[in-house]
C-alpha positions, 0 to 999 in steps of 0.5 A: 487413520487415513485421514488424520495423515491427509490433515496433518499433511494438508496442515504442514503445507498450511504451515509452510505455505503461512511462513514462505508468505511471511519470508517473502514479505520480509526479504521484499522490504530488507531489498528496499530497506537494505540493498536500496532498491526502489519501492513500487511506484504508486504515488508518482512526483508532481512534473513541476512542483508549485512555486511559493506566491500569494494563493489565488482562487479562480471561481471559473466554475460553471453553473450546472457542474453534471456537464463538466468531464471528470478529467476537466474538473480534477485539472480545475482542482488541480490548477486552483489548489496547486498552481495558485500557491495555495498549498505552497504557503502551507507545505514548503516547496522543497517537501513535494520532492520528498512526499511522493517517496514517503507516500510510497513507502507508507503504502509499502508497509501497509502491504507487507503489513497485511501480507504478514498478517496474512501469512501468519492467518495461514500458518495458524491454520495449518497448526491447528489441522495439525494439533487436531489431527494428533487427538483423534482416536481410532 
């Protein structure tokens, strides 16, 4: 008898511990969505976004690339793709202002997605000790 109340109690806090997780989720995003507070800052803006030109492509690589650091290489990539108006022929100048945020907000809700599906593993956990611990006889 005992041991079904240990159940049915570990199971309500599974339940309310699932539904505060899903609560939590949910007033963060109604904070960022409504009231206009930022979202966390995962991706952040390009310091000088690249101007539109004629792309270029700048072959200075070296021949063994094991010696190159990787900072060195990514500066490299970084310098060919952006700083050359590769990628402003493509994507207007204008959108790197607008792609960070909309990074940022894309990793928002995968995270609060997973936090949801999380909260909600738990209190579906918590359900079920409570649904078995009614059917045991003593």
């Amino acid at each position: 008898m005992a041991n079904a109340f240990y159940e049915k109690l570990v199971g309500a806090i599974l339940l309310l511990a699932g539904l505060a997780i899903i609560g939590y989720g949910i007033s963060f995003a109604s904070g960022i969505f409504l009231n206009g507070k930022n979202p966390p800052e995962i991706f952040s803006p390009l310091a000088d976004p690249p101007k539109a030109g004629n792309p270029t492509i700048n072959s200075a690589l070296p021949k063994n690339l094991n010696e190159i650091n990787p900072d060195d290489l990514q500066k490299m990539i970084m310098d060919n793709v952006l700083g050359s108006g590769a990628l402003s022929s493509v994507i207007p100048p204008e959108m790197f202002n607008y792609l960070p945020k909309m990074l940022n907000l894309s990793a928002l809700g995968i995270f609060l997605w997973i936090l949801i599906i999380a909260g909600a593993k738990v209190s579906s956990l918590g359900i079920v000790l409570i649904k078995t611990s009614s059917n045991i006889k003593i």
